[in-house]
TIFIKE-282849 format. One record per atom (N, C-alpha, C): atom name; x, y, z. Coordinates in steps of 0.2 Angstrom, whole numbers, plus 5000, padded with zeros to 4 digits. Layout:
NODE   a     X     Y     Z
NODE  CA     X     Y     Z
...
//
This chain:
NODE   a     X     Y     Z
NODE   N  5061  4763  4741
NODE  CA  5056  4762  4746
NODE   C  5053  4769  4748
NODE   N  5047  4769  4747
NODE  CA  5042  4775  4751
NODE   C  5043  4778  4759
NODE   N  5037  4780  4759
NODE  CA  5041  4784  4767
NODE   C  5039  4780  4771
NODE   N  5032  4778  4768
NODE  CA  5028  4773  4773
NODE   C  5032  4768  4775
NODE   N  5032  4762  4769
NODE  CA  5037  4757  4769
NODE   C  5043  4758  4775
NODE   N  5046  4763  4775
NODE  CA  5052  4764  4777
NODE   C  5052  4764  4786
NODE   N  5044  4767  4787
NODE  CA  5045  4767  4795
NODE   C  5040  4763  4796
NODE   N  5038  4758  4793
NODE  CA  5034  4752  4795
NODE   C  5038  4745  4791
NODE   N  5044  4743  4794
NODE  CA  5046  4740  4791
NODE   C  5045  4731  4798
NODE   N  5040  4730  4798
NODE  CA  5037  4727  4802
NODE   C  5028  4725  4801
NODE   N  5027  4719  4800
NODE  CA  5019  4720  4796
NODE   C  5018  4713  4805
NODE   N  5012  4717  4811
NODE  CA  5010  4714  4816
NODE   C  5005  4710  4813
NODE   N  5005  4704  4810
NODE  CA  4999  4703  4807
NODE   C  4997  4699  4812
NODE   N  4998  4696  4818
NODE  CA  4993  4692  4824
NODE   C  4991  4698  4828
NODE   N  4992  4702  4828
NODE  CA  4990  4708  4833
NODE   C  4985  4712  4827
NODE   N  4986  4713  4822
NODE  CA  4980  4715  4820
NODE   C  4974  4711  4818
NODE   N  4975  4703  4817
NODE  CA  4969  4699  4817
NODE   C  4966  4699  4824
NODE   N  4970  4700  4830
NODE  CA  4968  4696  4834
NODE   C  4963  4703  4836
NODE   N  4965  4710  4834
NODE  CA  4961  4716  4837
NODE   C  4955  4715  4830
NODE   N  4956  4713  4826
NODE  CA  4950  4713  4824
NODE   C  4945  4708  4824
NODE   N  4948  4703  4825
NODE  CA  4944  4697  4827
NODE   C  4940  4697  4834
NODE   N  4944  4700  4838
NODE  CA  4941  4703  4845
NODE   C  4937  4709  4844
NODE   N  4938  4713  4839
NODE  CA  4932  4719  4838
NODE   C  4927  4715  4836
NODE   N  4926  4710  4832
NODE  CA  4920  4707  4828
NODE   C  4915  4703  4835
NODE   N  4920  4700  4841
NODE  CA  4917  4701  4845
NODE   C  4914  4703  4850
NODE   N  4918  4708  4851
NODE  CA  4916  4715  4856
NODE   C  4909  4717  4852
NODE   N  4906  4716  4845
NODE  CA  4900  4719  4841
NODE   C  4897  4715  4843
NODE   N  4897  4709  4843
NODE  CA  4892  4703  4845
NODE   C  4889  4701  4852
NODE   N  4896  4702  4856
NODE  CA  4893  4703  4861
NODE   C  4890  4709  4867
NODE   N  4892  4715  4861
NODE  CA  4888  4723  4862
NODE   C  4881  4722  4861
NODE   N  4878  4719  4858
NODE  CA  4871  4717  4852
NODE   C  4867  4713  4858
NODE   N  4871  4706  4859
NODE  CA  4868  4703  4864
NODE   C  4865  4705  4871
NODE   N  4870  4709  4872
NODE  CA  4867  4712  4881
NODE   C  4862  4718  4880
NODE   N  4865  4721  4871
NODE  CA  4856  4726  4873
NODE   C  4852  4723  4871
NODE   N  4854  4715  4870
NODE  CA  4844  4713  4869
NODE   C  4843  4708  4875
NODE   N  4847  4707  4879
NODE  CA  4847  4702  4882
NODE   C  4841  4704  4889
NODE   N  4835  4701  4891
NODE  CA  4831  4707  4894
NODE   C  4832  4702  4900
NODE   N  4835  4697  4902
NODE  CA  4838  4697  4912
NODE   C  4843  4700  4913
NODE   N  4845  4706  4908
NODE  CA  4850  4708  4913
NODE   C  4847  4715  4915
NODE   N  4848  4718  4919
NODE  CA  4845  4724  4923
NODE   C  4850  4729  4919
NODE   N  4848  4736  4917
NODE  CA  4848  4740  4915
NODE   C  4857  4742  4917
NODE   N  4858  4744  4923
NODE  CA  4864  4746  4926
NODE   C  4868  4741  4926
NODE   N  4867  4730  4925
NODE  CA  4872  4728  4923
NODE   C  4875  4729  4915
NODE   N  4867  4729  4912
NODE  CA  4871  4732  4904
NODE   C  4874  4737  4903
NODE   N  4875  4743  4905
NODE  CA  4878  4749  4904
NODE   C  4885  4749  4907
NODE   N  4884  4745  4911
NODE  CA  4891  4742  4915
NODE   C  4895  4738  4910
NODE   N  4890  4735  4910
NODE  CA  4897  4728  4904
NODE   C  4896  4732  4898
NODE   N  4892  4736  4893
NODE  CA  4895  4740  4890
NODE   C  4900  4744  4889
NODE   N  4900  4746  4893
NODE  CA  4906  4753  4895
NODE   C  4913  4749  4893
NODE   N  4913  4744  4899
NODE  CA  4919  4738  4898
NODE   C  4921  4734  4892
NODE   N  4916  4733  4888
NODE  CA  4917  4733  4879
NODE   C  4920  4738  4878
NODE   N  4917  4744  4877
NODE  CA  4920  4750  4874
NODE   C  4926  4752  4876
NODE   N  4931  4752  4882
NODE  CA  4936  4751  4886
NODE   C  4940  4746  4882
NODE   N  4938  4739  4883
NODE  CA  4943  4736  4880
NODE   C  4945  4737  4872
NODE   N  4939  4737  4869
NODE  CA  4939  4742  4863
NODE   C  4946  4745  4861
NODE   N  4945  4750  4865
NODE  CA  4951  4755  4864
NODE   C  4956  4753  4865
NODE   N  4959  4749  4871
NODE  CA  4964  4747  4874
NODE   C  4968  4742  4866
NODE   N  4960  4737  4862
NODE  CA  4963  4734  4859
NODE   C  4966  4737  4854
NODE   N  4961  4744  4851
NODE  CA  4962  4749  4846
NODE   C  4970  4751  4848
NODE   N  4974  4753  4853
NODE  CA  4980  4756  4856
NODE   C  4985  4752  4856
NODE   N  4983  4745  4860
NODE  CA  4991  4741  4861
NODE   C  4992  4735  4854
NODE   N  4985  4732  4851
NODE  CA  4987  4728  4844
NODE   C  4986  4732  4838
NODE   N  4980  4737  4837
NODE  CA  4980  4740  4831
NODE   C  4985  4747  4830
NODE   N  4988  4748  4835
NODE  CA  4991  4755  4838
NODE   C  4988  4757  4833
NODE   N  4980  4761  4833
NODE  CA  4979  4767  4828
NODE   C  4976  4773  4832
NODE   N  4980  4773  4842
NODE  CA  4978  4776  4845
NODE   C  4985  4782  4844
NODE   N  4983  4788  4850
NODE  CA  4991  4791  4852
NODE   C  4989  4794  4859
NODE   N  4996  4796  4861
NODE  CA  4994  4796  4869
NODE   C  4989  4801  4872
NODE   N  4988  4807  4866
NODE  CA  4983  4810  4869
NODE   C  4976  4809  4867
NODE   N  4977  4804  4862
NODE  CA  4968  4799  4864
NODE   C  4967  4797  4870
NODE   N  4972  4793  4872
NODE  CA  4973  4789  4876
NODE   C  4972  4792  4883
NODE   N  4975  4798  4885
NODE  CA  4972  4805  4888
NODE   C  4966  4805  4888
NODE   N  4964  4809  4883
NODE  CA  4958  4809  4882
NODE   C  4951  4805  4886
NODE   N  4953  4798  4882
NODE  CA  4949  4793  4883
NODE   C  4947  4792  4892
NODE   N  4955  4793  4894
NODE  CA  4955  4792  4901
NODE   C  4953  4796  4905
NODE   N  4953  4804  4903
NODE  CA  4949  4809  4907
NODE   C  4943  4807  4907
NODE   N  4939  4805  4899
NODE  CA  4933  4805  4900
NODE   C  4928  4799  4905
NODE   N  4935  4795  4907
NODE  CA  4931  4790  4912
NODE   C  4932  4791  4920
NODE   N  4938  4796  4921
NODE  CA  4939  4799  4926
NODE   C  4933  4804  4927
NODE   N  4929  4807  4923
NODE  CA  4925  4813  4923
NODE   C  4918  4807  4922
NODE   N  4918  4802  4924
NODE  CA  4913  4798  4925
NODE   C  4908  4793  4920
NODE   N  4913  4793  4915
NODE  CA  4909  4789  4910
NODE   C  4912  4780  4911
NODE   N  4905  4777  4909
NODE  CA  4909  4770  4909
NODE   C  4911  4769  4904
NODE   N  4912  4767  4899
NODE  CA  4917  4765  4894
NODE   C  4919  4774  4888
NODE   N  4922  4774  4886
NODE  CA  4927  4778  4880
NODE   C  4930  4774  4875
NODE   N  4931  4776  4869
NODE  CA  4935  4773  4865
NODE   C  4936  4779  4859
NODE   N  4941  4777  4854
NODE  CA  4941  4781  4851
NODE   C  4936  4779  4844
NODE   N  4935  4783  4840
NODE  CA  4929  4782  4833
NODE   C  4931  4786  4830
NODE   N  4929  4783  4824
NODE  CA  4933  4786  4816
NODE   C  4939  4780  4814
NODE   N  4941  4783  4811
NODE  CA  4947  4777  4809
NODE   C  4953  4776  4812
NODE   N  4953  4782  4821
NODE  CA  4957  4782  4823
NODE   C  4963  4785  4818
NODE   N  4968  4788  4822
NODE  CA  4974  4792  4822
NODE   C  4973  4798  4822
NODE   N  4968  4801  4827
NODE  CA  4965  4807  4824
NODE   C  4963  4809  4833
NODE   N  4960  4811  4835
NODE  CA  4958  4815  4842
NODE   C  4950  4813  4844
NODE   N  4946  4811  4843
NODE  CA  4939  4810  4844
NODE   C  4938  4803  4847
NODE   N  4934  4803  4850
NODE  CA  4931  4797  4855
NODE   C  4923  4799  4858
NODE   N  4922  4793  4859
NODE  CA  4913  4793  4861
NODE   C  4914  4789  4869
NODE   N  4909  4791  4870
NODE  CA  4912  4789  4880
NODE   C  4903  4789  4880
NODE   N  4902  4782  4884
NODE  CA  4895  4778  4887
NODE   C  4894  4785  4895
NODE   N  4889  4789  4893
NODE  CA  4889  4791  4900
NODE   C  4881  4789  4903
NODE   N  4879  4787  4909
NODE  CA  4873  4790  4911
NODE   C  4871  4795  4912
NODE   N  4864  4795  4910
NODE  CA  4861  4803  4910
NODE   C  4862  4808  4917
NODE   N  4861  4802  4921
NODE  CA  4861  4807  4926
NODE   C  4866  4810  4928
NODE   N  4870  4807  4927
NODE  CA  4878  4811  4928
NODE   C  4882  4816  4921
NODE   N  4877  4817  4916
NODE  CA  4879  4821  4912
NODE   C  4880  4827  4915
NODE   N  4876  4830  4920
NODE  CA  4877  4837  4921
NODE   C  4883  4839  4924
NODE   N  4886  4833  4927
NODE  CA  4896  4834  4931
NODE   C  4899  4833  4924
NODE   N  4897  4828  4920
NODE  CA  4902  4825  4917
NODE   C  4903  4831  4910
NODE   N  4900  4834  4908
NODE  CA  4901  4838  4903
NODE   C  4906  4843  4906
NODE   N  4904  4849  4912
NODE  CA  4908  4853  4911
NODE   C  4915  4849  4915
NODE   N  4916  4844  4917
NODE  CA  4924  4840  4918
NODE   C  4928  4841  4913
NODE   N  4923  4837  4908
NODE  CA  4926  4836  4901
NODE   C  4929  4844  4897
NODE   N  4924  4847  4897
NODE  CA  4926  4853  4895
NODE   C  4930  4858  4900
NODE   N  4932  4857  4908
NODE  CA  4937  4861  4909
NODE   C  4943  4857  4908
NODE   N  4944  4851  4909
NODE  CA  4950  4846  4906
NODE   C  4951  4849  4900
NODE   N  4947  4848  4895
NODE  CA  4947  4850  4886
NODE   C  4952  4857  4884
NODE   N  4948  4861  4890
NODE  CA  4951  4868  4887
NODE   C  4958  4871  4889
NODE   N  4957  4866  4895
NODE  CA  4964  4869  4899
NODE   C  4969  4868  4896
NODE   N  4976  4875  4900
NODE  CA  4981  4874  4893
NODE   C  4987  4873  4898
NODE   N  4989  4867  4894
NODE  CA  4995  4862  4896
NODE   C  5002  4865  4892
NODE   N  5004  4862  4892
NODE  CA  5010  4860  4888
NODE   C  5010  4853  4884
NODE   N  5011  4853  4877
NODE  CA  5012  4851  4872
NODE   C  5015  4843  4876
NODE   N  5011  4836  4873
NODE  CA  5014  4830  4877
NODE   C  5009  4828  4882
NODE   N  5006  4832  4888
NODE  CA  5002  4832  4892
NODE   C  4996  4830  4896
//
């Protein structure tokens, strides 16, 4: 038996259909609301956000290809004002995209970047 094998001796096969199956929706009804022209500007970006939110959340708790300091992450960045964050890439890695409004860009960067640089302890 490999190493892999070894520490994934457990295959979640309903928790990863069901995160993908739900990502496949979370796409389609991302698509929908930006073409959907009765919703008002601020409800889209609103229910956006909350796509990409739950996004991650499904990324984390069914696909677990998150780790705690994505998750950190992700969560400063909503703290520092953005509506939705999630992670991007193939996951297992550090990088996230966070839905912000422009006009809150001028607080929400340097947040982001005094949260980013500060130095913690290793876990944090």
């Amino acid at each position: 038996m490999n190493e892999v094998q070894s520490k994934n001796t457990v295959f979640n096969l309903f928790e990863r259909a069901y995160h993908v199956f739900g990502e496949a929706k979370r796409v389609h009804d991302f698509k929908l609301i930006c073409e959907d022209v009765n919703i008002d500007e601020e409800s889209k970006i609103k229910k956006l956000g909350d796509l990409m939110n739950a996004s991650h959340k499904s990324c984390d708790m069914l696909y677990e290809c998150s780790s705690p300091e994505l998750n950190q992450l992700t969560k400063m960045a909503r703290d520092a004002g953005a509506l939705g964050s999630r992670l991007t890439g193939a996951g297992w890695g550090g990088c996230c995209v966070s839905l912000v409004r422009r006009s809150d860009l001028a607080t929400f960067i340097p947040k982001v970047m005094d949260y980013y640089t500060k130095e913690r302890p290793m876990g944090e």
